[in-house]
C-alpha positions in Angstrom: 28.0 -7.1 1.2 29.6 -4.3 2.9 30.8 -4.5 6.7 32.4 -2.2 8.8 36.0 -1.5 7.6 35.1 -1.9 4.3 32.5 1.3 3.8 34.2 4.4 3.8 32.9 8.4 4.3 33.9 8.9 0.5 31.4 6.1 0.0 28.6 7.7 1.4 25.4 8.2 -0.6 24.0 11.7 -0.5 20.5 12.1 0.1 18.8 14.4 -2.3 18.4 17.8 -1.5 14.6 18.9 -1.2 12.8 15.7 -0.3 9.7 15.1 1.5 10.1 13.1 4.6 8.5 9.9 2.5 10.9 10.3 -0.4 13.6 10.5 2.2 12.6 6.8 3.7 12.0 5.6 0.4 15.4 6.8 -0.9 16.9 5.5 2.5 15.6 1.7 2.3 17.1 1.7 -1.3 20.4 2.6 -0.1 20.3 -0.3 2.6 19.2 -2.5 -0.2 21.2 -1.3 -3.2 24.2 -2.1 -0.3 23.1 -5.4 0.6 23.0 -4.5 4.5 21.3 -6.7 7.3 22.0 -4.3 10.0 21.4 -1.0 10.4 23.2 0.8 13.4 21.2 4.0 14.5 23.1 6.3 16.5 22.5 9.3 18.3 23.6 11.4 21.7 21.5 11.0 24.6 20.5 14.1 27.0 23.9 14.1 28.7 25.5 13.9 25.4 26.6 10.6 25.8 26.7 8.4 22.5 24.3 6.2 22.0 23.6 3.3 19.6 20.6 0.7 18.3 21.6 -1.6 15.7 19.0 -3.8 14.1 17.9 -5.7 11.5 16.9 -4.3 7.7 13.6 -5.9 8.4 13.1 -3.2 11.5 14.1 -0.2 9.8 11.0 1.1 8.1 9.2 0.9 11.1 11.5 2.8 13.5 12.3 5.3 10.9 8.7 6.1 10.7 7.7 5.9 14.3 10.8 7.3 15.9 11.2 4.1 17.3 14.8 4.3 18.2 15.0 7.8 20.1 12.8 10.3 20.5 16.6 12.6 20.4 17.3 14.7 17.6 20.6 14.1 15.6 20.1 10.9 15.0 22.6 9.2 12.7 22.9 6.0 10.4 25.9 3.7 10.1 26.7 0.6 8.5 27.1 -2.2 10.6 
């Protein structure tokens, strides 16, 4: 299982360029599961560019990837937790 110190930048999937918004969640929950994660950490800036974060559990990610549910912000970043 990853954790943090032991998932590095060079490590970093890259999503496909040219994807729909549903391929992009598809290919995104089989990244968190091809990586064995429990967490997810969603980060992002606020409005006063303050940073941000929401970390919660693989079983809450499809939903607030769909919905927006973390932030309504733009920029919004994923990080192994």
């Amino acid at each position: 299982m990853a954790t943090v110190g032991e998932w590095s930048r060079s490590d970093s999937p890259e999503l496909p360029t040219e994807t729909t918004p549903e391929e992009a969640v598809k290919w995104l929950l089989e990244e968190i599961d091809r990586l064995l994660l429990n967490y997810v950490r969603f980060t992002f800036a606020d409005i006063h560019g303050i940073g941000r974060c929401k970390s919660v559990p693989r079983r809450h990610v499809e939903h607030l990837v769909r919905t927006g549910g973390v932030t309504a912000f733009a920029g919004q970043t994923i990080t192994v937790v």
